[in-house]
C-alpha positions as a printed NumPy array, in Angstrom:
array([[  0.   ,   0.   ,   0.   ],
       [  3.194,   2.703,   0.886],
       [  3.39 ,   2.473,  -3.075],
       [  0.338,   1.616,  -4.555],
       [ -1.432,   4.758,  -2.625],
       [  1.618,   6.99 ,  -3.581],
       [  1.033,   5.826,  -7.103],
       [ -2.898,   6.284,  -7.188],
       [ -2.886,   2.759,  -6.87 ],
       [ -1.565,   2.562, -11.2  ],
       [ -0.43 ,  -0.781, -10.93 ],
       [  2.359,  -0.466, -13.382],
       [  3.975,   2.814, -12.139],
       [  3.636,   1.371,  -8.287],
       [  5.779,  -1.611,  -9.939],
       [  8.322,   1.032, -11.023],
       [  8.82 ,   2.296,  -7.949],
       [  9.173,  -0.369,  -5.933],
       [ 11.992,  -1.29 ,  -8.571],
       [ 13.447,   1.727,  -8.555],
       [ 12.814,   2.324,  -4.705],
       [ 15.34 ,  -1.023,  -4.576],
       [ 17.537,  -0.246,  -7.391],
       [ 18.654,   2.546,  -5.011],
       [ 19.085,   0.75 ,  -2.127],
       [ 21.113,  -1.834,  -3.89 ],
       [ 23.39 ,   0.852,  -5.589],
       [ 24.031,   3.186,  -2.683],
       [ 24.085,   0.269,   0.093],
       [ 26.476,   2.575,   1.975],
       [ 23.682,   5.247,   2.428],
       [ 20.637,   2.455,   2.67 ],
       [ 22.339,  -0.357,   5.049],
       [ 20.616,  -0.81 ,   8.312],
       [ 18.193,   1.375,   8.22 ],
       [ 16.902,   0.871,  12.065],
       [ 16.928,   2.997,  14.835],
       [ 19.296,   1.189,  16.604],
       [ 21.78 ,   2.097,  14.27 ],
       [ 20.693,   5.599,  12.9  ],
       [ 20.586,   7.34 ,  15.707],
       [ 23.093,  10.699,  15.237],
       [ 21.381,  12.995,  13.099],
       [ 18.115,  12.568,  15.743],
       [ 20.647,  13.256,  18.973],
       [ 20.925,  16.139,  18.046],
       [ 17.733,  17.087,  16.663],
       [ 18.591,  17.649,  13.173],
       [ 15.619,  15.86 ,  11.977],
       [ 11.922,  16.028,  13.762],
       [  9.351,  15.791,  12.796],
       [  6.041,  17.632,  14.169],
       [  3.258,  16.433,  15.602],
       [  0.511,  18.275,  14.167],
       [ -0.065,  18.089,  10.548],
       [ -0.218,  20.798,   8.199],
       [ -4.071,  22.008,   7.207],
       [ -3.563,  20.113,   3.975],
       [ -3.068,  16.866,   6.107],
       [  0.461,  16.6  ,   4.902],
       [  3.05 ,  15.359,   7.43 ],
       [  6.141,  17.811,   8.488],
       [  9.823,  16.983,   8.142],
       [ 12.035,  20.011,   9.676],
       [ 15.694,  19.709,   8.916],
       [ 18.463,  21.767,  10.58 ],
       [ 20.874,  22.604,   8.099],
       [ 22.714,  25.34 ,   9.475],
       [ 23.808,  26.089,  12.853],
       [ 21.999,  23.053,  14.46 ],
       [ 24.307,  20.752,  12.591],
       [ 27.443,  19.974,  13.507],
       [ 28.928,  17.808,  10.501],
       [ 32.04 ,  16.913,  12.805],
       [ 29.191,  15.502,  14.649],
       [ 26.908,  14.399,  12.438],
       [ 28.277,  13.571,   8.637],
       [ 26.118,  14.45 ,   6.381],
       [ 25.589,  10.917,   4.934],
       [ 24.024,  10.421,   8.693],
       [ 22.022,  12.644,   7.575],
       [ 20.593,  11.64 ,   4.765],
       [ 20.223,   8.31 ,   6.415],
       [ 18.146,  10.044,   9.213],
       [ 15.835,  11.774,   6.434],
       [ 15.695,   8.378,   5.13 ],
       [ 14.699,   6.474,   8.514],
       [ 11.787,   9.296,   9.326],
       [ 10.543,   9.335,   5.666],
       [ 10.514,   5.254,   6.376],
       [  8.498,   5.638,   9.214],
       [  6.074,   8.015,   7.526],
       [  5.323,   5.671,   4.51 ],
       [  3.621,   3.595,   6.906],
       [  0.861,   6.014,   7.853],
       [ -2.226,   5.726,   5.31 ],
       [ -2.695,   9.708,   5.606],
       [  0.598,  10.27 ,   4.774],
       [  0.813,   8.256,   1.541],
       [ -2.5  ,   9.773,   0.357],
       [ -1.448,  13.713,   0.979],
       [  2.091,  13.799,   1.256],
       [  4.758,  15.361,   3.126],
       [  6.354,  18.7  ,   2.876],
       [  9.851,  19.227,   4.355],
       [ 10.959,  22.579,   5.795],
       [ 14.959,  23.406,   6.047],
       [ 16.169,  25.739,   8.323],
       [ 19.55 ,  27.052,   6.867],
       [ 20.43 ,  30.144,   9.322],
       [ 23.641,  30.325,   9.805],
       [ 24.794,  27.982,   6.865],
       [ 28.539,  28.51 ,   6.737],
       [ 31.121,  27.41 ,   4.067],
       [ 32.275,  24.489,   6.401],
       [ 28.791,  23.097,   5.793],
       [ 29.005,  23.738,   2.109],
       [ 32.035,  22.105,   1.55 ],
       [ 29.895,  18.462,   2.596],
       [ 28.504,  18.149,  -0.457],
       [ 29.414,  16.949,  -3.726],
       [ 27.859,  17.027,  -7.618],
       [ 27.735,  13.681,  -7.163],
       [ 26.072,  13.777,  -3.506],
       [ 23.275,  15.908,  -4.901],
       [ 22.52 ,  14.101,  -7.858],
       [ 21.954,  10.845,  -5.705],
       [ 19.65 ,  12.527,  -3.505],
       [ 17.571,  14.458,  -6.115],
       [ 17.234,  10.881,  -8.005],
       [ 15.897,   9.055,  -4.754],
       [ 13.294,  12.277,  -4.515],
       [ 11.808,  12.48 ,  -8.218],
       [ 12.116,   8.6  ,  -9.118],
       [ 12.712,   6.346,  -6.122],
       [ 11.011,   7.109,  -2.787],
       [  7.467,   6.188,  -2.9  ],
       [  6.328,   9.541,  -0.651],
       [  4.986,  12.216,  -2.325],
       [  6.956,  15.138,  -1.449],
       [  4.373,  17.696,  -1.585],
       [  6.601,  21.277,  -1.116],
       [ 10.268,  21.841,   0.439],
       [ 10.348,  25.175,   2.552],
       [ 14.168,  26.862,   2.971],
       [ 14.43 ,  29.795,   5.453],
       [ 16.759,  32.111,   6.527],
       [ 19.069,  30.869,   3.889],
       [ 22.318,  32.773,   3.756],
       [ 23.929,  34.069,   0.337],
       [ 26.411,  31.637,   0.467],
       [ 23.399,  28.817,   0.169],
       [ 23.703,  29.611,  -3.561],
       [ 26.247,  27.556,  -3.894],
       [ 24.229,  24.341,  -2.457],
       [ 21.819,  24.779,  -4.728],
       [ 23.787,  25.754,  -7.511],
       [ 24.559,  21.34 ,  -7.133],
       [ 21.533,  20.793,  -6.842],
       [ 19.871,  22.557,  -9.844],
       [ 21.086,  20.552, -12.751],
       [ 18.852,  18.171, -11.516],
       [ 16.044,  19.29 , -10.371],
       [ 13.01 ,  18.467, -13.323],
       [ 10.044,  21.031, -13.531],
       [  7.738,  19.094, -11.217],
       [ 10.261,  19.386,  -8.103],
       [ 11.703,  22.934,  -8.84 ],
       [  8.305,  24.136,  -8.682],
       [  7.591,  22.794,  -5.342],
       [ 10.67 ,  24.487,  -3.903],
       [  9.993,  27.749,  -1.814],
       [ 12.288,  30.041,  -0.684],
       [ 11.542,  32.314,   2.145],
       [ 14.614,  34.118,   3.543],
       [ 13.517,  36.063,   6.534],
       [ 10.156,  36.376,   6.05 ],
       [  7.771,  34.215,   7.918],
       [  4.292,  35.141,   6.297],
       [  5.697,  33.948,   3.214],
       [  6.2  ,  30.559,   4.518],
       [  2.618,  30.786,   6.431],
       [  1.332,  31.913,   3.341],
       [  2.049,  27.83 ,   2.204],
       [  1.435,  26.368,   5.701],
       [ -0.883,  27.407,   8.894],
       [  1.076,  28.896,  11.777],
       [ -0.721,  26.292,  14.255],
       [  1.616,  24.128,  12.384],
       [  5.217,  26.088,  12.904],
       [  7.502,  26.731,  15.636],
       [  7.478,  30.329,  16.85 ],
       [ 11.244,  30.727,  15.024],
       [  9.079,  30.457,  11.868],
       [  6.279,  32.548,  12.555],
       [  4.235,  29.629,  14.216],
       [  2.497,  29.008,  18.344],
       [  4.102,  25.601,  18.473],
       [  6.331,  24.818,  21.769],
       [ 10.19 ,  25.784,  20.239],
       [ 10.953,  21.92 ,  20.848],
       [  7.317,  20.381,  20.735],
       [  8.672,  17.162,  19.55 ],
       [ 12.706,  17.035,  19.842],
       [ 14.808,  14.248,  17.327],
       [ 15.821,  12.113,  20.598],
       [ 11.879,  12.066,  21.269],
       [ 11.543,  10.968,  17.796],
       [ 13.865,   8.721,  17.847],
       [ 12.724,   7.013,  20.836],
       [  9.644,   6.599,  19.487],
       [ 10.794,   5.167,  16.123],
       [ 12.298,   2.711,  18.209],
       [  9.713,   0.818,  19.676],
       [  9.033,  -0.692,  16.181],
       [ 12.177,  -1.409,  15.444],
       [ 10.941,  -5.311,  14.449],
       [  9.246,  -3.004,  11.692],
       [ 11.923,  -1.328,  10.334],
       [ 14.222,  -4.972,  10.456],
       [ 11.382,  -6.524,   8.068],
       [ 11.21 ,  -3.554,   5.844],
       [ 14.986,  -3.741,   5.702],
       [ 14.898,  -7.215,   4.616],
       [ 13.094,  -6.364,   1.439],
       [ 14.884,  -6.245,  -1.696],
       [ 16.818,  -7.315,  -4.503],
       [ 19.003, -10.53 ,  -3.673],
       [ 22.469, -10.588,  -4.268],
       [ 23.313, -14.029,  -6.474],
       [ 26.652, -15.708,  -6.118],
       [ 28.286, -16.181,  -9.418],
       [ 30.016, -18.537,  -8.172],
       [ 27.244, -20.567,  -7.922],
       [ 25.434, -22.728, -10.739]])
């Protein structure tokens, strides 16, 4: 159902994505290995990733990442990162809502400095955009940056290549100014920083994490899935 819903329950293009939701795992196996709480657990110490508990008034579950001065990347690489994204995004394909409206994803970037900008790579941004637009069966429904920096030109400037019309036009960029981003979601939604009457931490990544962890069993099984590696060796 996490990709026939997606998919409008299409048959064939659910079948696509579950191949291509696999083909990713398979290729990048040293960003999609044990995906479980018990072993992703940096990026939500230190509350880079949350996600809030209410919904926003389209229904769509929130992802907020801190990419600037919240994250440490001596700390936290930023393949742990990713991994985290990956983990909560996991978690949130198993929720019926959430595969029927979507998720949006809102990145804090205030005080993005070069020593952040130096973690990524052509190559880095390519992989991600590819899971985004062809392989992950949620449907990202906007990404929010704020209080993005000048020097966040050059992330994106990595990113951009890639981007297709569909995505690009789902990205919003907000600066300083909060009514612009309530003008996409309800304040009842957002943390004061951003304009909202949420508590600052209402749900902090160590919460989070704790509470991905009681279905851990879940995550094992989903982790099983997957293309089988064949030994050549054998006939």
């Amino acid at each position: 159902m996490k990709f026939l819903r997606p998919c409008k329950f299409y048959a064939d293009s659910a079948l696509k994505k579950i191949q291509a939701f696999y083909k990713f795992r398979q290729a990048h196996e040293t960003y999609c290995h044990d995906l479980m709480p018990s072993v992703v657990r940096a990026a939500f110490d230190h509350s880079i990733i949350s996600i809030l508990a209410p919904r926003d008034q389209h229904g769509r579950r929130i992802m907020f990442v801190e990419s600037g001065k919240g994250w440490d990347p001596r700390a936290v690489p930023l393949s742990e990162v990713f991994r985290g994204v990956q983990l909560g995004l996991e978690a949130a394909m198993t929720e019926p809502r959430t595969q029927v409206s979507g998720v949006i994803v809102i990145m804090d970037m205030q005080g993005l400095s070069l020593s952040h900008v130096l973690q990524f790579t052509p190559s880095f941004a390519k992989m991600v955009v590819d899971w985004v637009q062809d392989c992950t069966p949620i449907r990202l429904k906007a990404v929010h940056i704020v209080y993005q920096p000048y020097v966040f030109n050059m992330v994106f400037a990595l990113f951009k290549p890639f981007l297709r019309e569909k995505l690009r036009s789902r990205i919003h960029f907000h600066g300083n100014n909060m009514n612009s981003l309530k003008a996409h979601v309800d304040g009842k939604a957002l943390r004061p920083r951003h304009g909202g009457s949420l508590p600052e931490m209402e749900v902090t990544g160590e919460l989070l994490w704790k509470m991905l962890s009681h279905y851990e069993d879940g995550f094992k099984e989903a982790n099983s899935y997957g293309y089988v590696k064949i030994n050549e060796n054998r006939k």
